[in-house]
Structures are given as C-alpha cells and as structure tokens.
DRENZARO-888333 format. One line per 2 residues: number of its first residue (from 0); their letters; for each residue x, y negated, z negated of C-alpha. Coordinates in Angstrom, 3 decimals. Last residue first. Example, Ala and Ser with C-alpha at 12.3 -4.5 7.8 and 13.67 -1.06 7.14 Angstrom:
REM residues 2
1 = SA = 13.670:1.060:-7.140; 12.300:4.500:-7.800;
END
This chain:
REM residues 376
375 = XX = 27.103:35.716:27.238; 27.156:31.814:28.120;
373 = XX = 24.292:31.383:25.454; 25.936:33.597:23.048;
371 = XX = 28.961:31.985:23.221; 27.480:28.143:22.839;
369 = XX = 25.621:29.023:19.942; 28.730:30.568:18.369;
367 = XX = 30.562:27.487:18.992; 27.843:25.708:17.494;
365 = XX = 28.109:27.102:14.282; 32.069:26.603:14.597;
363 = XX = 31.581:23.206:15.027; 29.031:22.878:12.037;
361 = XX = 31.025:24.897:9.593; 34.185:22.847:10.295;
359 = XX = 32.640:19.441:10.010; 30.640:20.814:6.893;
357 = XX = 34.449:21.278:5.394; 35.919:18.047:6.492;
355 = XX = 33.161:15.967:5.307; 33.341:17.601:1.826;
353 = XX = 30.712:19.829:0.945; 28.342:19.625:-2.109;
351 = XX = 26.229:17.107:-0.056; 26.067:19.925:3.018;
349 = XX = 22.074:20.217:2.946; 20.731:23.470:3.576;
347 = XX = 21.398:27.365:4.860; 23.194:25.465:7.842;
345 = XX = 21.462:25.347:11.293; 20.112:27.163:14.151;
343 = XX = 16.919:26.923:15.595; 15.348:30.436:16.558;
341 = XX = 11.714:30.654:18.277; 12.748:29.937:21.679;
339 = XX = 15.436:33.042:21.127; 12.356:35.430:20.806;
337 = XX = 12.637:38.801:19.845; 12.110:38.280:15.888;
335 = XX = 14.633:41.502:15.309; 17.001:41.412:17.809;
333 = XX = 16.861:37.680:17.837; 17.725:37.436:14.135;
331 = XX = 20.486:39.810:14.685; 22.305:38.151:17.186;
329 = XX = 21.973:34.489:15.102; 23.927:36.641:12.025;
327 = XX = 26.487:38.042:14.281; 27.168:34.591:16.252;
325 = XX = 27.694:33.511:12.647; 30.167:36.219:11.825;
323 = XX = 32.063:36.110:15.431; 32.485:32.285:15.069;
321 = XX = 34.408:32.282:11.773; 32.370:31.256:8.590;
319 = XX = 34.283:28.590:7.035; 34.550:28.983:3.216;
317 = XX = 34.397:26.055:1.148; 31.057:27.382:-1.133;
315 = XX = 27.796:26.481:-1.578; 26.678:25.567:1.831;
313 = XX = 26.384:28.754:3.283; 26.198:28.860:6.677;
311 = XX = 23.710:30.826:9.100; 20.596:29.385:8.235;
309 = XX = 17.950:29.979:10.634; 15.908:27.491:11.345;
307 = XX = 12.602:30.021:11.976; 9.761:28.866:14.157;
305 = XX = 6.172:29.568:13.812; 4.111:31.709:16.018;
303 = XX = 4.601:35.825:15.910; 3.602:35.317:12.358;
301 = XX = 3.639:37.218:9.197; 5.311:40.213:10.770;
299 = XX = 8.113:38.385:11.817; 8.850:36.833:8.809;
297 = XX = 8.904:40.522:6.745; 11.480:40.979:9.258;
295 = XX = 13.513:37.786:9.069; 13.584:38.585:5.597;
293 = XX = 16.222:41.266:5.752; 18.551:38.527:6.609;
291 = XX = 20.301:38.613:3.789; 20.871:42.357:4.513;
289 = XX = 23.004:41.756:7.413; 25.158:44.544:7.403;
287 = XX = 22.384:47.682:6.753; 20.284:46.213:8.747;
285 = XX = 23.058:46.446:11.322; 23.997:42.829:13.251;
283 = XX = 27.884:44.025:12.711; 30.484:41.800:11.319;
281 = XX = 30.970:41.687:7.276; 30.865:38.403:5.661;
279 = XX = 27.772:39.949:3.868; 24.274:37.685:3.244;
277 = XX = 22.629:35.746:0.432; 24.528:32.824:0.948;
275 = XX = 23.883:32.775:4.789; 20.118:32.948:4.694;
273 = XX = 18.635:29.798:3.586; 15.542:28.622:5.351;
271 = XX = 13.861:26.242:7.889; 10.230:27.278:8.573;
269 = XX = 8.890:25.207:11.516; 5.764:24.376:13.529;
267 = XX = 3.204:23.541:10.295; 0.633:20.989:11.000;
265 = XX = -2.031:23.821:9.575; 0.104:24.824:6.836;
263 = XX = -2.948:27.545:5.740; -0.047:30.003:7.409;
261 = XX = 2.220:29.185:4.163; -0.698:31.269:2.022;
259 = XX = 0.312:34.865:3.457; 3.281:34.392:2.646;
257 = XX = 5.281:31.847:0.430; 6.042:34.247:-1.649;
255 = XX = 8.025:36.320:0.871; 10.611:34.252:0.716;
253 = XX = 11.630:35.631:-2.437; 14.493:34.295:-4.719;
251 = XX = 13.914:30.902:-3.665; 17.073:28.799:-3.716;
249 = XX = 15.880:26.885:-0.425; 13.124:25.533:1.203;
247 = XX = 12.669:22.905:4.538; 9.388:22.772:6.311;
245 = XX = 8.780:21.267:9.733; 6.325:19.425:11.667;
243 = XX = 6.400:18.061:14.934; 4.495:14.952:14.989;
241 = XX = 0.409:14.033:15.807; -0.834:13.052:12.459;
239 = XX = -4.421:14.090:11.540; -3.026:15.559:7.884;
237 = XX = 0.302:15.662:7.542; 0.385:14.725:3.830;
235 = XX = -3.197:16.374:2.908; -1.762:19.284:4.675;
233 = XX = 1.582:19.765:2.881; -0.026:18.824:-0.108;
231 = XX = -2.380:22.504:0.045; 0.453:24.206:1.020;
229 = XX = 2.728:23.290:-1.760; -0.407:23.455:-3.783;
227 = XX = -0.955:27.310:-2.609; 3.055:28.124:-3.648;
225 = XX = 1.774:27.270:-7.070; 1.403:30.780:-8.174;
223 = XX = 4.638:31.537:-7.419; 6.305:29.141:-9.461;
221 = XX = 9.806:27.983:-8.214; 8.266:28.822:-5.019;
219 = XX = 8.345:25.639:-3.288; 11.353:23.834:-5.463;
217 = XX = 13.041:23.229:-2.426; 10.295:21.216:-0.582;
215 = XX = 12.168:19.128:1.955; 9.594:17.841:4.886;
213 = XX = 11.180:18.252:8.190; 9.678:15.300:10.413;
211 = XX = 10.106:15.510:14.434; 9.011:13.033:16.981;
209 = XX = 9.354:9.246:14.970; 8.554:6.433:17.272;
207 = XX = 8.063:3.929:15.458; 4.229:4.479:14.988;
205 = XX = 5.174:7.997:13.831; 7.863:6.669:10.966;
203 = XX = 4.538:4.303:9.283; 2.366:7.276:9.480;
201 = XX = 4.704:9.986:7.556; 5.890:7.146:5.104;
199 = XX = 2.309:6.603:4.329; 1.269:10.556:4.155;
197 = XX = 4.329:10.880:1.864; 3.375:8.025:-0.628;
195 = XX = -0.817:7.938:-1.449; -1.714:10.424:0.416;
193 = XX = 1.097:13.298:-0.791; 1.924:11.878:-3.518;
191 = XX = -1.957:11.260:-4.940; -1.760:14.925:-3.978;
189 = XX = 1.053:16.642:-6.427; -0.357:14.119:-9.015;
187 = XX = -3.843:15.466:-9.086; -2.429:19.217:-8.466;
185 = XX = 0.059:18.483:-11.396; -2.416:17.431:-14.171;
183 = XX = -4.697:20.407:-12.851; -1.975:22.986:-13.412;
181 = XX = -1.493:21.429:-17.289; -5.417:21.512:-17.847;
179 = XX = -5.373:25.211:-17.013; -2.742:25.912:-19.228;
177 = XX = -3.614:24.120:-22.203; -7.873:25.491:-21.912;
175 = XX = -10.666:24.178:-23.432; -10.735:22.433:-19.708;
173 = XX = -10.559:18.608:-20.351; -9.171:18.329:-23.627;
171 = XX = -6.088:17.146:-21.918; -6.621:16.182:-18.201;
169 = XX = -5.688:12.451:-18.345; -2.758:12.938:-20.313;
167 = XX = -1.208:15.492:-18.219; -1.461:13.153:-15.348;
165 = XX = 0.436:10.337:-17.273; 2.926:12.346:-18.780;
163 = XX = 4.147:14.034:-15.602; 7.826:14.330:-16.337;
161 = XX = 9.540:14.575:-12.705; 10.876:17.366:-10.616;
159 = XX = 7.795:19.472:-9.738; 6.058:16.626:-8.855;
157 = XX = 8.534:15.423:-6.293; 9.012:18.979:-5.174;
155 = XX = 5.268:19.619:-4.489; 5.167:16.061:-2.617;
153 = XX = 7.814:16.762:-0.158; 11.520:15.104:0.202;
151 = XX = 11.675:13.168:3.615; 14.301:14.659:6.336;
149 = XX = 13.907:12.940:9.573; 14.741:14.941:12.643;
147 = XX = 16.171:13.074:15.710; 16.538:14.476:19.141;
145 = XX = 20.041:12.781:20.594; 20.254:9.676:22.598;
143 = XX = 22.246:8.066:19.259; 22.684:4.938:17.488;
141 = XX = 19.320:3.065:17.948; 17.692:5.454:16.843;
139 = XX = 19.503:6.289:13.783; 18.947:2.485:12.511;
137 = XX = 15.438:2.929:13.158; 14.923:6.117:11.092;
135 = XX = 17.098:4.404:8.493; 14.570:1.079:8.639;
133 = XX = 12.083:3.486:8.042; 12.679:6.148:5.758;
131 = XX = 11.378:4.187:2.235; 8.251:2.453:3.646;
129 = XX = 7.490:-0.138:1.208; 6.181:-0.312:-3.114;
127 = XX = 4.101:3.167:-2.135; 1.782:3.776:-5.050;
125 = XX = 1.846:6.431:-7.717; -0.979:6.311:-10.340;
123 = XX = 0.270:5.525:-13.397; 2.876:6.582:-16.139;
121 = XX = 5.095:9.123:-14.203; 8.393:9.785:-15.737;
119 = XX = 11.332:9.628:-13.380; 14.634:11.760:-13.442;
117 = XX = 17.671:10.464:-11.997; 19.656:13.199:-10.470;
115 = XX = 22.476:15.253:-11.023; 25.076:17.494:-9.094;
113 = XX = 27.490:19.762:-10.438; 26.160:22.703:-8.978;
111 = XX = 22.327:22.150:-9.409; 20.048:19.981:-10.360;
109 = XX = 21.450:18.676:-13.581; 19.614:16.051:-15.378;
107 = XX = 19.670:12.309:-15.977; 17.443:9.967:-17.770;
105 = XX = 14.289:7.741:-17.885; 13.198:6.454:-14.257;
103 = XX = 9.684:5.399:-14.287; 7.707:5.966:-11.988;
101 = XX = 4.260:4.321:-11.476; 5.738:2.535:-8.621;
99 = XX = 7.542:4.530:-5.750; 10.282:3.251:-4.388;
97 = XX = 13.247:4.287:-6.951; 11.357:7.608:-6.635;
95 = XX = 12.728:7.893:-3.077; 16.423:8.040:-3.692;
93 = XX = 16.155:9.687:-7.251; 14.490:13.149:-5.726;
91 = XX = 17.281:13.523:-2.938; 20.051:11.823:-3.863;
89 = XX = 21.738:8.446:-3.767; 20.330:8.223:-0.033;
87 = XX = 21.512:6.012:2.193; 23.665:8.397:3.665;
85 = XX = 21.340:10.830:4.593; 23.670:12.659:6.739;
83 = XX = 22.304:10.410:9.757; 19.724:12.344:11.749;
81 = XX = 20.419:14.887:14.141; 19.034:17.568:16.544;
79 = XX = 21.212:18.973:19.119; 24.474:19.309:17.414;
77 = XX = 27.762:18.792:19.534; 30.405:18.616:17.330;
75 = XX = 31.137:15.098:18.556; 27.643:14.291:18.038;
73 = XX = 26.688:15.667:14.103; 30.008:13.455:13.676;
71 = XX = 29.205:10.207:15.569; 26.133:10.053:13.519;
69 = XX = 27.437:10.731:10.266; 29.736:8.352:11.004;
67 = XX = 26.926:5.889:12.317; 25.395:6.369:9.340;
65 = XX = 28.530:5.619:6.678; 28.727:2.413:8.651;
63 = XX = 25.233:1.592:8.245; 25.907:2.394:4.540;
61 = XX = 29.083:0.078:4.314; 26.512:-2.637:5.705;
59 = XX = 24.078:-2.458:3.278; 26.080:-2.338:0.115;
57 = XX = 28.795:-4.857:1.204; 30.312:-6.246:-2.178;
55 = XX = 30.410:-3.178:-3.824; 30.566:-1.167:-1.157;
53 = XX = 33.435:-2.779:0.619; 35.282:-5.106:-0.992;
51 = XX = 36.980:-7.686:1.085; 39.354:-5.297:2.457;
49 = XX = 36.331:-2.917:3.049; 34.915:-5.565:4.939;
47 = XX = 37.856:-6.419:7.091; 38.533:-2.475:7.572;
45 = XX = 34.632:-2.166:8.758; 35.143:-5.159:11.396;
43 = XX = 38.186:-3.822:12.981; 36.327:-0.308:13.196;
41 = XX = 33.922:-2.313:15.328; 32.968:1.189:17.600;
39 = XX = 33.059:4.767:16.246; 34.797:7.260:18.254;
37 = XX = 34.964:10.216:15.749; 38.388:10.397:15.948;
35 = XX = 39.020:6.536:15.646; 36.756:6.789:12.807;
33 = XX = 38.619:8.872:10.322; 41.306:7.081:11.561;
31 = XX = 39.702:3.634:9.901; 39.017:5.668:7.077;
29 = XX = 42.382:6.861:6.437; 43.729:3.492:6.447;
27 = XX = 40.914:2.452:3.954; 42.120:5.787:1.719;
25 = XX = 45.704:4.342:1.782; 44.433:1.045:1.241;
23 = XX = 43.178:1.951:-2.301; 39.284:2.009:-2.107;
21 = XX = 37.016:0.839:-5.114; 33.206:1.153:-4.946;
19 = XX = 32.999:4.287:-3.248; 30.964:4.325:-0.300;
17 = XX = 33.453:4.339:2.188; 34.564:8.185:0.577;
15 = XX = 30.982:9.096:2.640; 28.310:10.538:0.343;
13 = XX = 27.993:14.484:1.299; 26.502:15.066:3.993;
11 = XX = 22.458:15.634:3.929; 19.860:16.821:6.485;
9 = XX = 18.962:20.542:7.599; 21.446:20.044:10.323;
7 = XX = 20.137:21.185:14.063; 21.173:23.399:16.714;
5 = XX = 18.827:24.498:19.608; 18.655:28.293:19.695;
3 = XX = 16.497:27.879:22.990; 15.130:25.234:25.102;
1 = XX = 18.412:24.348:26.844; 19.656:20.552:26.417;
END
C-alpha cells in the first residue's frame, strides 16, 4: 500500500436490504448474487437463514452477514482503510445511546434528509452499560487484512443531540445568569461523555488492537462559540491513549470556525471533511473551478501538520462523479497543500442515504482516480 492519497470511507452504508424483516425470494435470490460478486463465503448458510426468517429471527447473524458485505465491498473496490459500513448500527446518535444509562430515549426527530433518529433525554449521570464498538471492531478484524478505522460518534455531538434536563437542572440558579447556566449544563455533560463513555470505548478498542479511531462530531460548529468544548472533549476522550486520531465534521457552513482552537486537539492527526457538495462538476483545478475547495487554503495556513480526508463525493445526491472530476478535485488539493502524504481520500461523509449500488459506484470510481494520478 503506497504512503500517499490512501483511500478510506468516512464510515456508514446504508442498512443492507438483508436487514429487512420480511424478504420475498426474489430479493433473497438477489442477495445471494449480490454476494457471489462480492465473493462472500457460506452464502448457502445465509439463504437457509433468510428462508427461515432472516432478521427477524436471526438479528445477530444477518448483521455479521451485512459486515462482511460491507467488507467484501470497501475490498473489491479496492479501498485502503475500511471498517464495516456500520451495519450494526440503527443510526448514528440512537445506536450508542441505547448503551448508555442515564438516557432515556423519548421520541423521534429528523436529522436530516429523510432520516430520523431516536432522541434520548438525559436524567443522570451517563455511565457505560458495555463496550458498544467492540465485538464489531473484532468481527472486522477478523474479516479483512486491510487498515481498519473505527467510526465512534463524539461527545460534543452526543450532547448536542439529546434533551439535557438533568444537567440543566443542576446548574439553574447557579450563575444569575440563563445563558451562562445553560453552556455550563452542556460542558458538564459534554465531558462526563467523553470520560465516562467515549474515553472507555476508546481504551477498551486499543487493548484489542484498535490502530486508527475517527471520532464523528457533525454538529461541531453548529454553534461557533462552542467549537472550544468540541476541542476541549476531544482531549479529555483521547487523553494518554496511544492511537491514530481522527476527526470527522460535516454540514458546517464554515470550516474555518473550527480554527485556530482545533490545534488545542492535542491527539489530533486527521481532519476529515466535506467538500464535494459544495463544489462545481466543472473540470479544471482553477480557484476559480473548484471553489468548494477554497478551504483547503485557509487549511493550509492553519497547519502545515495535520491531515486532510478530502471529500471528493457528495453523498447527498445519486450522481456519480466521473473519474476526471474527482481526479480534478484531489489535483487541486495537492497543488495547493503540497503534500500528497498529507491527503486521504474519501467521500464528503457517510453513504447511509445512498443505495449500495450508488456508493459502490462513487467509491470505485474514487479510487480509479487515485490510481491515475498515482501511475501519472
């Protein structure tokens, strides 16, 4: 594997069709080809259970199955960093809250698209129930010889997300002041997540052999003023574990406000960010051209040390960048950051909204472009 403009998926597919709870045998059949392609092993075993009843008889197993074929995919289109789709995962705020007690699920709401989540309302002080990436981690590596990269929803973002009644009641009256006692509320939560349930997952995937960790906080500069506490629980999470770190953040209408405070990240390797929704499908690697990548030179100035993944396809939409446009985009990131080391490349985010034939088509042409430039 060369040591530049590496290729990696930011984490999610969307849920595999296995996982629905009723299958006609038309969609089995399709299944079982599905996996013939992809070159996954004890298909014979998969049709008998989705004969049977699949998901909703065979929870666990359908979603090892769902794994490996997110496995087998990221492989056969030859990614160099992979993890599993997160196909355990209902979603990424409800997945992990489900483990965490002190919340309380209460409702749904709409995060974005047409997707929902299952909200939680904290009512005590969170603590871990088990390790909730574990036995996934494992699972992954013991599938593939790949690099893995484990995608684990931050603490900002969990906060963020859920109602923080508990928090907020401790702190009123506090301060003389509604505001003030309402940013308090959050930082205490914000960092009893990140010790008391990221920094725990964190340890627990280390001592199994975990190498890389991308933690997810999307809702990082929802409020610029908070973009501190995403830093400041981003080092209370990592703190004085050895691992590669990463950050993931998307739908932020200004990178730049994560600068100058996202250099306090003191575990921090990696910035992986959206780029390719905000950008032209026109050719050229002109400033002019690729204005959503105007960033990269703001970036550049910040630091001449952390890496950028470099999003180069937008997950929003069914369009499949051709080869020439994404080799475009990656050609004018290194013309302006000057170091290829420094690039990963990799979808603008998850591909959840996507369906398995779409991201399939994204990723192998994102690679193909990888490929060219490297041979050019």
């Amino acid at each position: 594997m060369s040591d530049f403009l590496l290729t990696q998926e930011i984490g999610s597919l969307a849920r595999h069709s296995m996982l629905k709870e009723k299958l006609s045998k038309e969609e089995i059949d399709e299944i079982i080809n599905e996996g013939k392609d992809l070159g996954v092993e004890n298909l014979e075993y998969l049709k008998d259970l989705l004969l049977k009843g699949g998901y909703k008889l065979f929870p666990k197993e359908m979603e090892n199955f769902a794994s490996l074929y997110a496995i087998k995919l990221f492989e056969k289109v030859g990614l160099d960093i992979i993890f599993n789709g997160e196909q355990p995962r209902m979603e990424m705020y409800q997945y992990p809250i489900l483990f965490i007690e002190g919340i309380k699920p209460v409702g749904y709401v709409r995060v974005f698209d047409i997707q929902y989540f299952l909200k939680g309302e904290i009512q005590d002080v969170p603590k871990l129930k088990k390790p909730y990436h574990l036995e996934e981690f494992l699972f992954v590596k013991s599938h593939t010889k790949k690099k893995i990269k484990i995608p684990i929803t931050g603490p900002y973002t969990l906060a963020d997300w859920s109602f923080n009644l508990y928090y907020q009641r401790k702190w009123i009256g506090k301060l003389n002041n509604y505001y003030k006692e309402k940013y308090e509320a959050k930082r205490e939560f914000t960092l009893d997540l990140a010790k008391n349930i990221i920094r725990e997952n964190i340890k627990v995937l280390v001592e199994n052999g975990a190498e890389i960790i991308q933690i997810d906080e999307p809702a990082a500069t929802t409020i610029p003023e908070e973009v501190p506490l995403v830093v400041e629980a981003f080092n209370e999470a990592t703190k004085g574990i050895n691992c590669k770190f990463t950050m993931h953040v998307c739908f932020s209408k200004d990178y730049k406000l994560l600068f100058p405070h996202i250099l306090e990240a003191k575990n921090l390797k990696q910035l992986a960010l959206e780029f390719a929704n905000r950008d032209k499908k026109e050719l050229g690697i002109d400033d002019n051209i690729r204005k959503g990548y105007s960033f990269l030179k703001d970036f550049s100035e910040y630091s001449d040390k952390l890496e950028i993944g470099l999003g180069v396809v937008d997950v929003h939409v069914d369009y499949i960048e051709p080869v020439e446009l994404i080799k475009d985009r990656i050609s004018y990131a290194i013309k302006v950051l000057k170091d290829p080391e420094r690039i990963f490349v990799n979808p603008d985010c998850g591909l959840r909204t996507r369906s398995w034939k779409i991201a399939r088509a994204k990723l192998e042409n994102m690679v193909k472009a990888v490929r060219f430039l490297k041979q050019s």
